[in-house]
N, C-alpha and C positions, 0 to 999 in steps of 0.2 A: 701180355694178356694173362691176366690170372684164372687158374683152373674151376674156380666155383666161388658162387657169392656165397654169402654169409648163411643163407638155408640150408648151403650144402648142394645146390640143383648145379651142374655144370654151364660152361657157358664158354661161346664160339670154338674154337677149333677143338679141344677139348673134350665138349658134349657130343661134337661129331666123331671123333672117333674112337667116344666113348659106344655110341650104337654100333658103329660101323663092328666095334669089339662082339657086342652083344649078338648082333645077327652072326659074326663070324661062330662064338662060341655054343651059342644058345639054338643057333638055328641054321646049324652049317648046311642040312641035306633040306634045309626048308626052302620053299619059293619064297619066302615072305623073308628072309635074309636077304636073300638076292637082290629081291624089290628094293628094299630098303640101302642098300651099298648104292644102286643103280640109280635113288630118286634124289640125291644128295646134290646141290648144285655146287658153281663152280667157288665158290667163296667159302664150303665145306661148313656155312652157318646156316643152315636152311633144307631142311628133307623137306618134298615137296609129295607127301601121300596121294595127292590125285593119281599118281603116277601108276601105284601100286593096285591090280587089278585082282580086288579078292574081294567076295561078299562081306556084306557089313559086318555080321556077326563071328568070322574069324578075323575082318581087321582091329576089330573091338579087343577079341580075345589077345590077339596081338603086343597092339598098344598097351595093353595093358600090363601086359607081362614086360615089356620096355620099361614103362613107368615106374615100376620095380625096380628094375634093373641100375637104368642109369637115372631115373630120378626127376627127371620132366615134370614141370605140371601141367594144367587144363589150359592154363591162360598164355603158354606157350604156341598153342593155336592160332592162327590168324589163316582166317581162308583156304582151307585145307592143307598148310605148309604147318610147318614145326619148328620154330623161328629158336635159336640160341643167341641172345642177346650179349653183346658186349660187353663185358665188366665194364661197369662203371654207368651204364644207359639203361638197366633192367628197367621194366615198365611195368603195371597194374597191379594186379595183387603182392606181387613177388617185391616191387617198393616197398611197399607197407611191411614186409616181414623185416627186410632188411635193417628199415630203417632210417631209409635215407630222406633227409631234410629236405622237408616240402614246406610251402606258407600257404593257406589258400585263402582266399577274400571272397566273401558270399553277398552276396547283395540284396536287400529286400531279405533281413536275417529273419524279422519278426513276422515273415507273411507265412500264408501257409506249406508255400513248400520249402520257404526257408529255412523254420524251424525244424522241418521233420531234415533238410540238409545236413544244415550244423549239430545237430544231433548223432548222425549216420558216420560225418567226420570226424566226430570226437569219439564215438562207439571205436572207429578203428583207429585212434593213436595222429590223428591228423593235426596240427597245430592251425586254427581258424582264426582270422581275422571278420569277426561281425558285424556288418552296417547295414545301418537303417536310419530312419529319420531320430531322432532323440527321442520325441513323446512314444516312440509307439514302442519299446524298451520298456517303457512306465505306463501304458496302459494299462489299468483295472482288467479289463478283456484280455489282452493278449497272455497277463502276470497270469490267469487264471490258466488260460490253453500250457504257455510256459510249463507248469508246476503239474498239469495232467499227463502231459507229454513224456517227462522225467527229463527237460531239459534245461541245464543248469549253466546261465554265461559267464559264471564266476570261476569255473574251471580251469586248470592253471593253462592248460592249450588252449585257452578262447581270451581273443582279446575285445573286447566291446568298443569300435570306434565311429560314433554316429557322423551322418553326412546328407547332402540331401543332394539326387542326382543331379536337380536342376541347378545348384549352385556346384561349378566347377570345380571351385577354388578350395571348398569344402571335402573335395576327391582326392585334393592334391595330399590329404597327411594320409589317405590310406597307401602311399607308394613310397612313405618314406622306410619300408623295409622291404626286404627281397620278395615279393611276392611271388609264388612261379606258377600259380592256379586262381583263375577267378573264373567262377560260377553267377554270373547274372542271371539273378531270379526276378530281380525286382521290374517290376511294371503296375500299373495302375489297370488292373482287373474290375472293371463296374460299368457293367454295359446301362446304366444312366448316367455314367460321367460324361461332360461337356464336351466335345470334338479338342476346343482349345487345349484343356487341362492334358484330355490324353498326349495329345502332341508333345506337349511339355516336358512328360514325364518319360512317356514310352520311343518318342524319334527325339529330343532334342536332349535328352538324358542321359540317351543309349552316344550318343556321341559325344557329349560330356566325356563320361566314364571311356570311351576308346581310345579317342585321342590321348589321354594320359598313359592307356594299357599301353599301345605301340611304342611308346619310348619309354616304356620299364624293360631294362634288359633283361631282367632274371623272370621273366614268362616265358612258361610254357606252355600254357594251354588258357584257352578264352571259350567256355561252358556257356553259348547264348542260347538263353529261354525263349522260345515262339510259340506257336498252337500252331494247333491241328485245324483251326481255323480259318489258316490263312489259305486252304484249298477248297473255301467257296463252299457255295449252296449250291448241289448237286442239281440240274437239272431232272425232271419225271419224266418218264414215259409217255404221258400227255403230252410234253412241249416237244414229244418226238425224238428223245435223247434217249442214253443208255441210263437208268440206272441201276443204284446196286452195285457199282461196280465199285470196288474195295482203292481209294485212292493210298496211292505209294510214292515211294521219294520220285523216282526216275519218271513215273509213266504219266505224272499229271503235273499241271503248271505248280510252278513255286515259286516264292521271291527267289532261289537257288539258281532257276533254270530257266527266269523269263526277264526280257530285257528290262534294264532299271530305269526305264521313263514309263515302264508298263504299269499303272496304279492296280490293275484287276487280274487274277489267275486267269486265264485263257480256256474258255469254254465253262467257267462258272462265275459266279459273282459272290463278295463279300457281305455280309449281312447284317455288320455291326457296325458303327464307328470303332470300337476295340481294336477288329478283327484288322478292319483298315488301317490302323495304325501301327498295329502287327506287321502286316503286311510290309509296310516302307519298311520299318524299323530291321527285321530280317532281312530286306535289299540290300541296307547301309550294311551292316555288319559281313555277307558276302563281297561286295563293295571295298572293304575295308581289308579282308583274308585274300583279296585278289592284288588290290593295288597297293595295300602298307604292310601286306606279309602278316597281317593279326592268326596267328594259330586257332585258328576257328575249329569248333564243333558245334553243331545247332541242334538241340534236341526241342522236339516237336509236342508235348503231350495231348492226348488227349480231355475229354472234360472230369477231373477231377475229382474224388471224392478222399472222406476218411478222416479220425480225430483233429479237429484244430480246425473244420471249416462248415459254414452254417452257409454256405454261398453255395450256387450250381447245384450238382447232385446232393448236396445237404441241405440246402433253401428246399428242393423238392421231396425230398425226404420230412423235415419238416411242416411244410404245407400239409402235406397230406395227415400224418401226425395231428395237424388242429384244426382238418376237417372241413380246410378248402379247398381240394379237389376230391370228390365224394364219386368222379363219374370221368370217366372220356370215351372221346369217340370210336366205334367198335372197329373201323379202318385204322387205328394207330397198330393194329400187328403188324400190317403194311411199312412202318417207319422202325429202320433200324437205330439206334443208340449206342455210342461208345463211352468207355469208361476207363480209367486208369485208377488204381488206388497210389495212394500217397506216398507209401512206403515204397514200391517201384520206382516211383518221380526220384525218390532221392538216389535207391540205390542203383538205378541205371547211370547216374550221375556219378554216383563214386566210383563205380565200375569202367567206366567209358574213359574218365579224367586222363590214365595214364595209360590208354593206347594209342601208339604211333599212327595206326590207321585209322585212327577217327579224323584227323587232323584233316579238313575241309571235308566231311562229311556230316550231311543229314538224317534223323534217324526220327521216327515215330515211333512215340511211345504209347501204346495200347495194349488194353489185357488181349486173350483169347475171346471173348466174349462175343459173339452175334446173336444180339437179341433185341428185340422191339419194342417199343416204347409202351406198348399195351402188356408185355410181360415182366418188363422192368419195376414199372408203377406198380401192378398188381402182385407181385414179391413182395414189395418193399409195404405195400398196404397189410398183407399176408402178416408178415413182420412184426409190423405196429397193432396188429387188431384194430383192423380198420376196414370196412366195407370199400369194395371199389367196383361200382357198376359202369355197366354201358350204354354208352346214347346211340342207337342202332342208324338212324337217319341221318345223324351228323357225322361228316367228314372232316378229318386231322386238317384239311387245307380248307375248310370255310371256317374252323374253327379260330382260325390266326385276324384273319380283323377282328372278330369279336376280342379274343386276348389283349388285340395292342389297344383297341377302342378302351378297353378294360383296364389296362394297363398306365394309358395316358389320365382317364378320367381319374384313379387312385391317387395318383402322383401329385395330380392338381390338389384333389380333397387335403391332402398331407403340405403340401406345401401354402396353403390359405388356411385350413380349417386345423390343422394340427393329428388328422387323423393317420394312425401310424399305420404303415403299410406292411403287410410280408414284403420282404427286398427284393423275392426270386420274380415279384407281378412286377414285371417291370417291360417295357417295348422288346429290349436286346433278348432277352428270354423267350420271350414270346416268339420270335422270330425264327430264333434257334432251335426250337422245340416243337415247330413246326417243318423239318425237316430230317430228312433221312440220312447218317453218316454212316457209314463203312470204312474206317481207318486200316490197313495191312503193318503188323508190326514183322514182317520176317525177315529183315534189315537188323532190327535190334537183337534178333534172335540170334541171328546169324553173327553176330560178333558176340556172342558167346552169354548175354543174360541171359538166367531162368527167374522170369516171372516168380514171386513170393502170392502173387492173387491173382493168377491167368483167370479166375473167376469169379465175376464181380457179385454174384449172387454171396461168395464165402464173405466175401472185402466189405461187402453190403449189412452181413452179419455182426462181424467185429466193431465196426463202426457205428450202427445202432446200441451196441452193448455200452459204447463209450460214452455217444449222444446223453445214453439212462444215468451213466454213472455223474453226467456234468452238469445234468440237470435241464440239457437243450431239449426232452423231450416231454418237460412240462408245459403245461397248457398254456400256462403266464409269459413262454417265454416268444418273445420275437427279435429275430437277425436284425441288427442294425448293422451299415457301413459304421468302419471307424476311421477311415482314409482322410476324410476333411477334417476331426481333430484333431489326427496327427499333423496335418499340413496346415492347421489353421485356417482352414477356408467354411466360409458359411455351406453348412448341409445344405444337399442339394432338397 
C-alpha cells in the first residue's frame, strides 16, 4: 500500500497513523486526541467522528487544524466518518486531481442539461464521450445555445458520437471503448408528446442503452436522470390529506421503494403522460441495479430553469415577458413551487459520479427555496417590467379547467389553422401548475453538495440577464419544440 496519492493527501494505514501521530503530538493533554485514537475502527481506514463528543465549534476548530496537519480533504467525508481510501480506488474530487483515466458517455449531449453536463466535464479535465441524435448537433437552435453557453464539442477530450436510443444497434459503437461513467440525461421532455412516442424514447430506450451498459465491464457508475415528478400530485387539505408536507427519498412512494407491477406512487397520483413514463422507466433501471448488478445512482431534479432553455420555468418566464399572463389567482400564495437551476443539475452530477456511497442511492435535487407560485411570478414579472395583478374571486384550482379547456382549444387552432402557440399553454403545464410541490433536498446536502443558487430568486436573475443577451426576451420571439426535427417526425 503506497503512503499517499499523487496530491500528496495520505491514504489507508498510513493516514491513520498519520492522525493517530497528530493527536499523540499536537494534542497529547487534549480530550480531542483521545477521542480521535479511540474512534478509529478496526481496519485503521476510517475515524468514525460521531463518536467524538465535543460541541460543533471546537470539533470544527479541530478538524481543522488535522487538515493542516495530515492533509485530509472535505470529500473524505462520508457520513460523519473520515474515510482513507486505498491507493489505487481514490474517489470524487481527489480523482480528478490525480488523474486517473476516466471515459464518460452523456446522453441527450445537446439537450438542456446536457449541454450545461459536457461542459461542467470538460471544465474539469474529464475525457467525454457526446451523443445525441445527429440533427440536433446541427441544429440552428441548439448551434446558437452551443456558442452562448461557451461550449465547444470540438475539444480534444470530447468525442461527438451520434446515436438514437430507440435504435440499439446504433448504441452499440458508443461501447466500443472503455467507458466507466454514463450520465443518462436523455429523455423526451414535452408534456404534449404522444403517450407512444414517450414510451419509445423514455422506457423502451432506457432499456436499449442498459442492456448494453451491463455487459460493458469497465463501468462504474450509471447517473439515471428521473424527476421529481414521479412523487405525484400531492393531495389538499380538502380531500382530507396532509399537505405541504416536503416529499423525500425514504418517506414517500418511489419507483425506488414501491412494488414494480405498482404503475402509481401510493397515496398520490401522476399528472402527465411524461411523469408516467418516468415513473416505469426509474422502476426498470432499479430493476436492473438489483437483479443485473447496474451501479445505479438516480438523481431526481426538480423543475428546471436557466441559459439554454425556453421550456418550464423559462416558457413561463417568457410568457409573462409577452404579456400573457398579466394576472393570477390571489389563492396561488397558497401553492408552493420548486426550482433547480441548471448549473446545480450538472454539478451535483459531477460531484456524486465518483462516490462509493451513491451507488443504489436516490437523491433530489432542489434549491433551498420555499416559495409560492404568487411570489415566484410576481419576482419574475418585478424582473421583466411587467405588471402582475390579482383575480381576488378566482381560485388556483378552478383555474386548471379553464387552462386545459385553453390549452386544448390552442393546440387545435395550431395544428388546423397554423396559429403558433407559446409551448408552456399546453394540458401537461397546466396541470402541473395547478399544484403545490415541496421537494426536501437534505440527502443531497448531506453527501456533501453546496448549492451554487440555493436561491432561485439570484438563479432567476442571471438567467433573465442571458434570455436579454440571446434575444429570447424580444417580443418576436416564441419557444418552439425542436424534438420532432431532430427525430423527423411531423410537429405535433
Amino acid at each position: 500500500m503506497s503512503s499517499s496519492d499523487c496530491t500528496g493527501r495520505p491514504t489507508g494505514l498510513v493516514a491513520s497513523r498519520a492522525i493517530r501521530g497528530v493527536s499523540d503530538t499536537a494534542f497529547k493533554s487534549d480530550a480531542v486526541g483521545v477521542a480521535v485514537q479511540s474512534a478509529f475502527g478496526a481496519d485503521n481506514e476510517a475515524v468514525d467522528f460521531t463518536k467524538i463528543k465535543l460541541l460543533d465549534g471546537q470539533m470544527k476548530k479541530r478538524l481543522t487544524i488535522f487538515s493542516g496537519l495530515v492533509g485530509f480533504a472535505p470529500e473524505m467525508f462520508i457520513r460523519g466518518k473520515l474515510h482513507f481510501p486505498r491507493a489505487g480506488i481514490l474517489k470524487g474530487g481527489m480523482r480528478e486531481k490525480m488523474g486517473t483515466e476516466r471515459l464518460n458517455l452523456v446522453t441527450g449531449a445537446c439537450g438542456f442539461t446536457g449541454t450545461h453536463l459536457v461542459k461542467k466535464l470538460l471544465e474539469q479535465g474529464q475525457k467525454v464521450i457526446a451523443t445525441d441524435l445527429a440533427k440536433a448537433f446541427e441544429h440552428p437552435k441548439n448551434k446558437m445555445i452551443f456558442k452562448n453557453l461557451g461550449l465547444d464539442f470540438s475539444l480534444p477530450n470530447c468525442q461527438v458520437i451520434p446515436s438514437d436510443l430507440t435504435d440499439q444497434q446504433s448504441l452499440k459503437k458508443l461501447f466500443t471503448q472503455p467507458v466507466t461513467h454514463i450520465f443518462h440525461t436523455a429523455s423526451l421532455y414535452d408534456y404534449s408528446a404522444a403517450m407512444e412516442i414517450l414510451k419509445k424514447v423514455n422506457i423502451n430506450g432506457f432499456i436499449n442503452l442498459a442492456d448494453l451498459a451491463i455487459e460493458h465491464k469497465s463501468l462504474k457508475r450509471f447517473i439515471h436522470w428521473s424527476t421529481c415528478g414521479i412523487f405525484g400530485k400531492p393531495y389538499t387539505a380538502k380531500d382530507g390529506k396532509l399537505c405541504n408536507i416536503p416529499f423525500t427519498e425514504d418517506f414517500n412512494s418511489s419507483p425506488k421503494n414501491t412494488p414494480f407491477d405498482q404503475d402509481q406512487p401510493t397515496g398520490t397520483h401522476l399528472v402527465n403522460d411524461y411523469s408516467i413514463t418516468k415513473w416505469k422507466q426509474e422502476q426498470i433501471a432499479w430493476k436492473y441495479h438489483r437483479e443485473k448488478g447496474l451501479p445505479l445512482t438516480v438523481v431526481r431534479p426538480a423543475p428546471l430553469y436557466g441559459p439554454g432553455s425556453d421550456y418550464g420555468h423559462g416558457g413561463i418566464l417568457i410568457t409573462i415577458n409577452r404579456g400573457f399572463l398579466p394576472a393570477i389567482p390571489r389563492d396561488a400564495r397558497n401553492y408552493i413551487t420548486t426550482s433547480l437551476h441548471i448549473d446545480d443539475m450538472a454539478g451535483f452530477a459531477a460531484f456524486i459520479a465518483d462516490k462509493d456511497f451513491a451507488i443504489g442511492e436516490d437523491y433530489n435535487i432542489v434549491d433551498d427555496s420555499i416559495i409560492s407560485y404568487d411570489e415566484f411570478v410576481r419576482y419574475l414579472a418585478l424582473l421583466l417590467g411587467r405588471r402582475m395583478r390579482s383575480i381576488p374571486l378566482l381560485r388556483q384550482t378552478w383555474l386548471r379547467p379553464a387552462m386545459i379547456f385553453a390549452a386544448r382549444l390552442w393546440l387545435i387552432l395550431e395544428q388546423k389553422l397554423g396559429v403558433r402557440r407559446i409551448r408552456v399553454f399546453e394540458v401537461g403545464s397546466a396541470t402541473y401548475m395547478s399544484s403545490s410541490y415541496w421537494i426536501a433536498n437534505k440527502k443531497s446536502k448531506e453527501a456533501g453538495y453546496k448549492y451554487r443558487y440555493p436561491d432561485v430568486k439570484e438563479g432567476m436573475r442571471d438567467t433573465i440577464d442571458w434570455f436579454r443577451r440571446v434575444g429570447w426576451l424580444d417580443q418576436s420571439y416564441n419557444p418552439q419544440a425542436i424534438w420532432q426535427e431532430n427525430m423527423d417526425l411531423k410537429k405535433i
